[in-house]
DSSP file (Angstrom, degrees, kcal/mol; ACC not computed):
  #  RESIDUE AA STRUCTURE BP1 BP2  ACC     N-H-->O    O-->H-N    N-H-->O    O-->H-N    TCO  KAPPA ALPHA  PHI   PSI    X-CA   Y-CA   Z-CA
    1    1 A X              0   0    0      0, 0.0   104,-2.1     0, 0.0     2,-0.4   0.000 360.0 360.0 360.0 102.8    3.5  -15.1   -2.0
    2    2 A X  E     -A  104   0A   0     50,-0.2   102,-0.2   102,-0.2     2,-0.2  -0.989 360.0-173.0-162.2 116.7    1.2  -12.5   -2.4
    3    3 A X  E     -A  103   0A   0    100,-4.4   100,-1.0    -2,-0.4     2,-0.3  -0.672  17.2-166.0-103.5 162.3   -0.6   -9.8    0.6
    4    4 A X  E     -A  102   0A   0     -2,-0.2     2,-0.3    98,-0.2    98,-0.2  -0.859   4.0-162.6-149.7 143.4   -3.5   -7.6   -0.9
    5    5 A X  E     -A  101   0A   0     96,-1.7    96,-1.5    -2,-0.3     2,-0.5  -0.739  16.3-165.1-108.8 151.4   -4.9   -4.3    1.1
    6    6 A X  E     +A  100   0A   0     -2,-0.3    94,-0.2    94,-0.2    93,-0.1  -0.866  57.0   9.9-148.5 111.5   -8.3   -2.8    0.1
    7    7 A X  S    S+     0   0    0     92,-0.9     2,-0.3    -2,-0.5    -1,-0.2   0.941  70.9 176.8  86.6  59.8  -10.2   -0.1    0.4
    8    8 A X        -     0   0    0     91,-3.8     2,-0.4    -3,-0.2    -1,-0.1  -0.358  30.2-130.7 -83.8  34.7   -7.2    1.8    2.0
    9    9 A X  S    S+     0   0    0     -2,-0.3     2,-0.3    90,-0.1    89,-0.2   0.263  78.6  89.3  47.6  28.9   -8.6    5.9    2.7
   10   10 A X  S    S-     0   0    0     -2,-0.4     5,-0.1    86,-0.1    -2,-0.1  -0.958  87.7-106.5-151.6 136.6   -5.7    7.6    1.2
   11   11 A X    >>  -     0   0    0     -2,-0.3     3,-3.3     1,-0.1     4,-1.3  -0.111  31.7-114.8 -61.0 129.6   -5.6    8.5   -2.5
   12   12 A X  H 3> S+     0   0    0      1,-0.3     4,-0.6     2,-0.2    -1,-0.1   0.725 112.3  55.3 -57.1 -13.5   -3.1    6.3   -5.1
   13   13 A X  H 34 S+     0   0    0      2,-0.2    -1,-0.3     3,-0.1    -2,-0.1   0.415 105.2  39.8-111.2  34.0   -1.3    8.7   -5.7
   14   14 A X  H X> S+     0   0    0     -3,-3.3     3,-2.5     2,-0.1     4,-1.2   0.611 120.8  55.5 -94.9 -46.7   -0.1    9.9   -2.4
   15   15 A X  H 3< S+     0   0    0     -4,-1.3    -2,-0.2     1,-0.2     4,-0.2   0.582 104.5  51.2 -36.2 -23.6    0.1    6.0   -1.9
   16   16 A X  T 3X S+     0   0    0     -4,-0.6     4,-0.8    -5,-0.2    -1,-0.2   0.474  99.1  64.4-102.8  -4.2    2.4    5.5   -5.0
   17   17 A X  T <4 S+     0   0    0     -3,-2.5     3,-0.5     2,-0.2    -1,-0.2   0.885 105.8  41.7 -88.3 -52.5    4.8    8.1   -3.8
   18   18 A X  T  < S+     0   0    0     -4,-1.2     4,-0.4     1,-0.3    -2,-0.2   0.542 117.2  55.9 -97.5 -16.0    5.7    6.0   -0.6
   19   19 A X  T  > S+     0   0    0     -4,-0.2     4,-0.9     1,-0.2    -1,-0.3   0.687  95.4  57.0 -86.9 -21.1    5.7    2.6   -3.0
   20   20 A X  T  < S+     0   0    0     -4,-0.8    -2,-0.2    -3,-0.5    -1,-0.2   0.245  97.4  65.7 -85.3  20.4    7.9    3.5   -5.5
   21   21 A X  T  4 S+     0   0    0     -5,-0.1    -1,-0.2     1,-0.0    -2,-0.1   0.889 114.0  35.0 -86.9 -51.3   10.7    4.1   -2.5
   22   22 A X  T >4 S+     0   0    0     -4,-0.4     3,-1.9    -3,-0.2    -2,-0.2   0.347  82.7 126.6-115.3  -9.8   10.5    0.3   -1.8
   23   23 A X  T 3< S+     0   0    0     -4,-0.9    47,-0.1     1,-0.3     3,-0.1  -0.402  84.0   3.5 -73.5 119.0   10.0   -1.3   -5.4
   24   24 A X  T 3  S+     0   0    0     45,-1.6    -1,-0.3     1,-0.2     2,-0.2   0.313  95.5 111.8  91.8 -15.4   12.7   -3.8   -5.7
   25   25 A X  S <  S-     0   0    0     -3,-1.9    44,-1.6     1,-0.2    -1,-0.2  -0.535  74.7 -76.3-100.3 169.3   14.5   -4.1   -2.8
   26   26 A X     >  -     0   0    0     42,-0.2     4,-0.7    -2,-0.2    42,-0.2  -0.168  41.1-119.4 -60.3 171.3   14.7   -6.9   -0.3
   27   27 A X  H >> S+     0   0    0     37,-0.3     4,-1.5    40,-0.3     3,-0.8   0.986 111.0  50.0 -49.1 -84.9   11.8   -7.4    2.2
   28   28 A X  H 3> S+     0   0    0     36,-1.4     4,-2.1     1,-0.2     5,-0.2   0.760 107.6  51.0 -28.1 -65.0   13.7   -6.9    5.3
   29   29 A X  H 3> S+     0   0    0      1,-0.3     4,-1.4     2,-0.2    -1,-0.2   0.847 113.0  56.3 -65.7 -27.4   15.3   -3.6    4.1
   30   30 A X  H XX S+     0   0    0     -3,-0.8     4,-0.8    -4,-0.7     3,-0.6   0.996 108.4  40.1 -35.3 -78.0   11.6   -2.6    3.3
   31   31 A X  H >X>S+     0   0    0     -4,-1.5     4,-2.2     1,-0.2     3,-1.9   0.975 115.2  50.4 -49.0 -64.4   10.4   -3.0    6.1
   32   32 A X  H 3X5S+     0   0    0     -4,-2.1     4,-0.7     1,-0.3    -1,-0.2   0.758 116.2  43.3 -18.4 -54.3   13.1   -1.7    7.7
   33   33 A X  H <<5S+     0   0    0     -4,-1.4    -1,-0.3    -3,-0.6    -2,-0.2   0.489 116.4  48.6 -81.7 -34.2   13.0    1.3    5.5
   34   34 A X  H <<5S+     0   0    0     -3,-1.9    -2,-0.2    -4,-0.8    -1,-0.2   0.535 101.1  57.9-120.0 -37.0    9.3    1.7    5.7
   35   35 A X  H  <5S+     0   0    0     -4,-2.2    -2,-0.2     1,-0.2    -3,-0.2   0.790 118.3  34.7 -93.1 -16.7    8.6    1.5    9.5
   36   36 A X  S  <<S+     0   0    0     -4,-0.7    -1,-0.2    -5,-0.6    -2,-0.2   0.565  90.3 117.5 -98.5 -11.3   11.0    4.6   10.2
   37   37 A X        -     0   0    0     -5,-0.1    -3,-0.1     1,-0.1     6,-0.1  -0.251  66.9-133.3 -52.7 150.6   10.0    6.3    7.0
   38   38 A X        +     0   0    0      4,-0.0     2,-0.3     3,-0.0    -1,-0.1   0.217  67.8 106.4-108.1  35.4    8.3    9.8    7.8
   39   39 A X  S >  S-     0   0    0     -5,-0.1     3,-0.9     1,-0.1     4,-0.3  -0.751  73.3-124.2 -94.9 158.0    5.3    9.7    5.6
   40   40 A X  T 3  S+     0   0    0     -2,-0.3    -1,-0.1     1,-0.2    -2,-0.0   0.303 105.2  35.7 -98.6  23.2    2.1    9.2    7.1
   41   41 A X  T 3> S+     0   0    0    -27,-0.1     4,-0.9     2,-0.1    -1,-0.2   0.030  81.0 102.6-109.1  -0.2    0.8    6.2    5.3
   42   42 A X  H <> S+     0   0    0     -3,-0.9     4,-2.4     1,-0.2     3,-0.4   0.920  74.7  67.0 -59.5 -25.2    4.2    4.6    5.0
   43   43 A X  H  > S+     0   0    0     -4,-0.3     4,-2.6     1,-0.3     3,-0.3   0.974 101.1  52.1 -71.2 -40.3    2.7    2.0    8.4
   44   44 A X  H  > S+     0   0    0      1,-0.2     4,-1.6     2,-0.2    -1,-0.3   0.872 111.0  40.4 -81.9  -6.4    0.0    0.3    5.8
   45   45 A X  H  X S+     0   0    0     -4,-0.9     4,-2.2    -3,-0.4    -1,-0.2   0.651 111.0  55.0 -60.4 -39.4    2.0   -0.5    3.5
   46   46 A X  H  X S+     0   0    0     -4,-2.4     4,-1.6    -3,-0.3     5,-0.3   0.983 111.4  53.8 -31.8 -81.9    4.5   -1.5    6.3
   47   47 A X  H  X S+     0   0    0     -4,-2.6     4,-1.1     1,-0.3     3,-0.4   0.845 108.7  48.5 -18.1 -69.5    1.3   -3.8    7.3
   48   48 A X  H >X S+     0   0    0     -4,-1.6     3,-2.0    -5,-0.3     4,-1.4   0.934 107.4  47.2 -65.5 -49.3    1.0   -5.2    4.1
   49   49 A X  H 3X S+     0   0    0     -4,-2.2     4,-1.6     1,-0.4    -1,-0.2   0.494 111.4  48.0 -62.8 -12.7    4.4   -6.4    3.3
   50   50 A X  H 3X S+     0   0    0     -4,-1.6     4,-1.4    -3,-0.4    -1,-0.4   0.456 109.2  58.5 -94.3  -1.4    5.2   -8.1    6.6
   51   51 A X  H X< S+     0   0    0     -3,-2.0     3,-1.3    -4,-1.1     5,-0.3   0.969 115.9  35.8 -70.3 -76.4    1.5   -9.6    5.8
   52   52 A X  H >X S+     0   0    0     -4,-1.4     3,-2.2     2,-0.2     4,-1.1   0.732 116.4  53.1  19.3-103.5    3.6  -10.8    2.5
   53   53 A X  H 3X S+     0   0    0     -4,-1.6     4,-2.2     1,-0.3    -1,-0.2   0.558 113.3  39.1  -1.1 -62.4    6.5  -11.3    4.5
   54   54 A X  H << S+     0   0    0     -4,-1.4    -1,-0.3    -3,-1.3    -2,-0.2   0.077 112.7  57.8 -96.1  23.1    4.5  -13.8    7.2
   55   55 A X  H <> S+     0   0    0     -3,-2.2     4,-1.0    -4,-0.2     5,-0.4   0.564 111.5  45.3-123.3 -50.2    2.4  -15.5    4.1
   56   56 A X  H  X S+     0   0    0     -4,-1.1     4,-3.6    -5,-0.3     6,-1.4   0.963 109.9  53.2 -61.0 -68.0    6.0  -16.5    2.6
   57   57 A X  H  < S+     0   0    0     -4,-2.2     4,-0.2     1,-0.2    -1,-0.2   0.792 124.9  14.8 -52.5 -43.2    7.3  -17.6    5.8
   58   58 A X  H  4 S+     0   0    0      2,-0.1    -1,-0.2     3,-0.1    -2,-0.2   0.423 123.3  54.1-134.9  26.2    4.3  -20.3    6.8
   59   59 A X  H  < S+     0   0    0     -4,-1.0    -3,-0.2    -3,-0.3    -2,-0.1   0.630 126.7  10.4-101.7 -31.8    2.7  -20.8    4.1
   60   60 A X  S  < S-     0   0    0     -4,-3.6    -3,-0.1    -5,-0.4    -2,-0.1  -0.142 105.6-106.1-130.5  42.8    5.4  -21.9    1.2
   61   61 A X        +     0   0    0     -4,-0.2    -4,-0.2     1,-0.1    -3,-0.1   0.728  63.3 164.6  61.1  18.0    8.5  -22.4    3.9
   62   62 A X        -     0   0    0     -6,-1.4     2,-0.6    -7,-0.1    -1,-0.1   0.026  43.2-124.6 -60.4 175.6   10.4  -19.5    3.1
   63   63 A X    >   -     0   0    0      1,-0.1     3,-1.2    -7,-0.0     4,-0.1  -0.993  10.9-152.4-101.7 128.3   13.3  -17.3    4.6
   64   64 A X  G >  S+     0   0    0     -2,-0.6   -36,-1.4     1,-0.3     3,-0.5   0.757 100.2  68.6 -67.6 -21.3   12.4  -13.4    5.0
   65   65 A X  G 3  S+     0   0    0      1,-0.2    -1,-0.3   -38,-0.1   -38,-0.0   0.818 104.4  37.2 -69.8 -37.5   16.0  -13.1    4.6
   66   66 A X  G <  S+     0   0    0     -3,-1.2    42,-1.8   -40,-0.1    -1,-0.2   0.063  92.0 118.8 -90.0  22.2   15.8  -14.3    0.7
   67   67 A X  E <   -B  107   0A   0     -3,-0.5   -40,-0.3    40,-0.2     2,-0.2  -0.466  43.4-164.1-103.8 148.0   12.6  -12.6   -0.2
   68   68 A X  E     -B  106   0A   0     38,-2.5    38,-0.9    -2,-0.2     2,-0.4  -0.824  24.5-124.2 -90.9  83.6   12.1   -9.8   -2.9
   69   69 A X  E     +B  105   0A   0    -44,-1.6   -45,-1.6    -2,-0.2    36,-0.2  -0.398  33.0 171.6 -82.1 105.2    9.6   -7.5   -3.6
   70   70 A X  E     -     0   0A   0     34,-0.5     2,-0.3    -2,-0.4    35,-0.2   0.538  64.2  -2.7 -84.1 -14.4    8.6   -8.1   -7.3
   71   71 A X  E     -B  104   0A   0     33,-2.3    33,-0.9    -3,-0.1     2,-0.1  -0.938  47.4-173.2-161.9 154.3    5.8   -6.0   -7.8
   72   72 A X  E     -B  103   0A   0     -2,-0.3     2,-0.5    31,-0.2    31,-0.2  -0.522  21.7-159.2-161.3  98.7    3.7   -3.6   -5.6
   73   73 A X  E     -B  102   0A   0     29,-2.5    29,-1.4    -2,-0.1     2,-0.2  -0.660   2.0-160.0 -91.6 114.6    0.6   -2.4   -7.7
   74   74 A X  E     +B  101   0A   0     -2,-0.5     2,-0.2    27,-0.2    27,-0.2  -0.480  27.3 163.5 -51.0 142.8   -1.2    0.9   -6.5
   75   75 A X  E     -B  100   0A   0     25,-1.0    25,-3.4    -2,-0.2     2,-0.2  -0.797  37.6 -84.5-145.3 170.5   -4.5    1.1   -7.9
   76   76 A X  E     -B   99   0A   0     -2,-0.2    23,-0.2    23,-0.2     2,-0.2  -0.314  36.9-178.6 -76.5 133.0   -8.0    2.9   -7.5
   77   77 A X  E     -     0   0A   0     21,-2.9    21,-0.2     1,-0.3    23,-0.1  -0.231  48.6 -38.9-104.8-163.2  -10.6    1.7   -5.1
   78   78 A X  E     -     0   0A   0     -2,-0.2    20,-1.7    21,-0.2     2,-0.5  -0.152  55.6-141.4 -79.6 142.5  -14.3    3.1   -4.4
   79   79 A X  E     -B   97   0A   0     18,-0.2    18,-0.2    -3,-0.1     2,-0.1  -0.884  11.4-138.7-122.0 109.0  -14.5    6.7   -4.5
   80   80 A X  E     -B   96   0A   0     16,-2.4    16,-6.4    -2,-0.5     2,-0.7  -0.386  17.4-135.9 -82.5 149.9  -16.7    7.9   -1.9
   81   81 A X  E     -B   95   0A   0     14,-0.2    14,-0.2    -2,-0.1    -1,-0.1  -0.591  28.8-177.0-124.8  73.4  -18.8   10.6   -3.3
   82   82 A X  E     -B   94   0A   0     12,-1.3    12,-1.0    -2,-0.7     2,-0.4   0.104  15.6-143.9 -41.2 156.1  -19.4   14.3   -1.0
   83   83 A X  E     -B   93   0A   0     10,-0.2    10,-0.2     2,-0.0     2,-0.2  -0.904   9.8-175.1-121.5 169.3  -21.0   17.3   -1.0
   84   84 A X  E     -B   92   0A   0      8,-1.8     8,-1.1    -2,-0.4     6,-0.0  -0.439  22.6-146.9-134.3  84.9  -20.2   20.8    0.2
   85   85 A X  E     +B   91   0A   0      6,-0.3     2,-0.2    -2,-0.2     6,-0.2   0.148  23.0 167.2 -72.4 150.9  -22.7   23.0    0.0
   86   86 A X  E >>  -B   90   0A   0      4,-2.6     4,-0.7     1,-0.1     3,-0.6  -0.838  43.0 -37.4-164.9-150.9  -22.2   26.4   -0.6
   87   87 A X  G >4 S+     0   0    0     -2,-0.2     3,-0.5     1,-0.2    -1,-0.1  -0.183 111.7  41.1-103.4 174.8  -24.5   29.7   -1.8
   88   88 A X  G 34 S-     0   0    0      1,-0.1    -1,-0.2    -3,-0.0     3,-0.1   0.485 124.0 -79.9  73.3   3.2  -27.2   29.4   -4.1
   89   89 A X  G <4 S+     0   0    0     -3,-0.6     2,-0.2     1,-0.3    -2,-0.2   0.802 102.3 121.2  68.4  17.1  -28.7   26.1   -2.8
   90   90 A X  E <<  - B   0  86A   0     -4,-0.7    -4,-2.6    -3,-0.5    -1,-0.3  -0.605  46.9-149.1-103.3-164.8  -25.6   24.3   -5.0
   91   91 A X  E     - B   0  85A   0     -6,-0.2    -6,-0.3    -2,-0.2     2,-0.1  -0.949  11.3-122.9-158.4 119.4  -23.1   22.2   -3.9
   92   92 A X  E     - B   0  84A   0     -8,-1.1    -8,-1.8    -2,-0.3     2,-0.6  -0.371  32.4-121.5 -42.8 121.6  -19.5   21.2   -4.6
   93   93 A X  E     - B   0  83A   0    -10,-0.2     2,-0.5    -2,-0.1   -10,-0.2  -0.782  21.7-160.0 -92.6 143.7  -18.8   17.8   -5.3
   94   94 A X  E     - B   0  82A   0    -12,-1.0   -12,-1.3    -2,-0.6     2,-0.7  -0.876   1.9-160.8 -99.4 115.7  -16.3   16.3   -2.8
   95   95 A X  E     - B   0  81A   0     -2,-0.5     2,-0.8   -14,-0.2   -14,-0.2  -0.867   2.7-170.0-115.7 116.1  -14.3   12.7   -4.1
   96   96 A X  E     - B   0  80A   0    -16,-6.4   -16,-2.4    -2,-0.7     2,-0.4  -0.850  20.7-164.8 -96.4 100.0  -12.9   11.0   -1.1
   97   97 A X  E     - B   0  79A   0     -2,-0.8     2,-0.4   -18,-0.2   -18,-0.2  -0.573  10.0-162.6 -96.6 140.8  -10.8    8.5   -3.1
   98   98 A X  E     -     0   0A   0    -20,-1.7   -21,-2.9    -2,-0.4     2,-0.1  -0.906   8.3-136.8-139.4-173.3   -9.2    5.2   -1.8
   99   99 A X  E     - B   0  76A   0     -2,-0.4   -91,-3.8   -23,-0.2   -92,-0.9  -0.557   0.4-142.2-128.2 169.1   -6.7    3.1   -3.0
  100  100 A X  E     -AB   6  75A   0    -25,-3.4   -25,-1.0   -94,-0.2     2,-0.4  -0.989  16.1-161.1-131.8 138.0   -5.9   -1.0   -3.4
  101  101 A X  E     +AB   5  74A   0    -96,-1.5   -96,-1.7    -2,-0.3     2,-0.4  -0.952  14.4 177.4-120.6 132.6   -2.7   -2.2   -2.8
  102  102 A X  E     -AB   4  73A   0    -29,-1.4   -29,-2.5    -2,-0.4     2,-0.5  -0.997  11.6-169.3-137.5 136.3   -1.4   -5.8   -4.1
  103  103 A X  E     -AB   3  72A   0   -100,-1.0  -100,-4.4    -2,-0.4     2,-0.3  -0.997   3.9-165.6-159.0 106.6    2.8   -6.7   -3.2
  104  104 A X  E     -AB   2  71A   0    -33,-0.9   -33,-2.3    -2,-0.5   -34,-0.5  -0.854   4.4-164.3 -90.0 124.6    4.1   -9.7   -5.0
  105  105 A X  E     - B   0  69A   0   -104,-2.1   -36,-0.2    -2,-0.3     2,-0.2  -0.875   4.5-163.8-134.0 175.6    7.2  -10.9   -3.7
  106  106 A X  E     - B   0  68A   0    -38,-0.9   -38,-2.5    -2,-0.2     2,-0.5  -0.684  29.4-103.3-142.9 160.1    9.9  -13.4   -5.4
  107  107 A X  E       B   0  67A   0    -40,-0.2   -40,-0.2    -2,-0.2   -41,-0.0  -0.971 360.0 360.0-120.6 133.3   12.8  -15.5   -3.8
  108  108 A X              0   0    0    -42,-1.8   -41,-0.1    -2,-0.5    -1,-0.1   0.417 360.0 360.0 -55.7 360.0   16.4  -14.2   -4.3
């Protein structure tokens, strides 16, 4: 029972902030917990875990009501790679980083 997100546009560790809220608790109260949360990535994570959620449910006959969330691993994805120029004919590099998300869940 297993969602995975990829190439997500927002850096792991603003991402990891808004996963360690939800590490451990049931699904439902996740979600729950996650679609009213007021951070502004809190919805793909949302995304992914009713993805989870609805993988549980029709693929290996589950209840959403007994679910867990055993693991939900942050990690780095492609780091898209800017410039900025600025005086002298250099340039600043700019690292637009994004993240991968993988949320393992367990039955209660």
């Amino acid at each position: 029972m297993k969602s995975y997100i990829q190439n997500v546009r927002i850096s792991p560790k603003k991402l990891n902030v808004i996963a360690f809220a939800v590490r451990g608790m049931e699904a439902t109260k996740a979600l729950d917990l996650l679609r009213y949360m007021p951070k502004k990535w809190a919805d793909i994570l949302y995304k992914g875990l009713s993805s989870a959620v609805a993988n549980a449910v029709h693929n290996d006959s589950q209840e959403a009501s007994s679910l867990l969330i055993d693991s939900i691993v942050v990690g780095q994805g492609v780091v898209y790679r800017r410039g900025n120029p600025i005086s002298r004919g250099r340039s600043h590099r700019i690292l637009k980083r994004t993240s991968t998300v993988s949320i393992t869940l367990t039955v209660s």
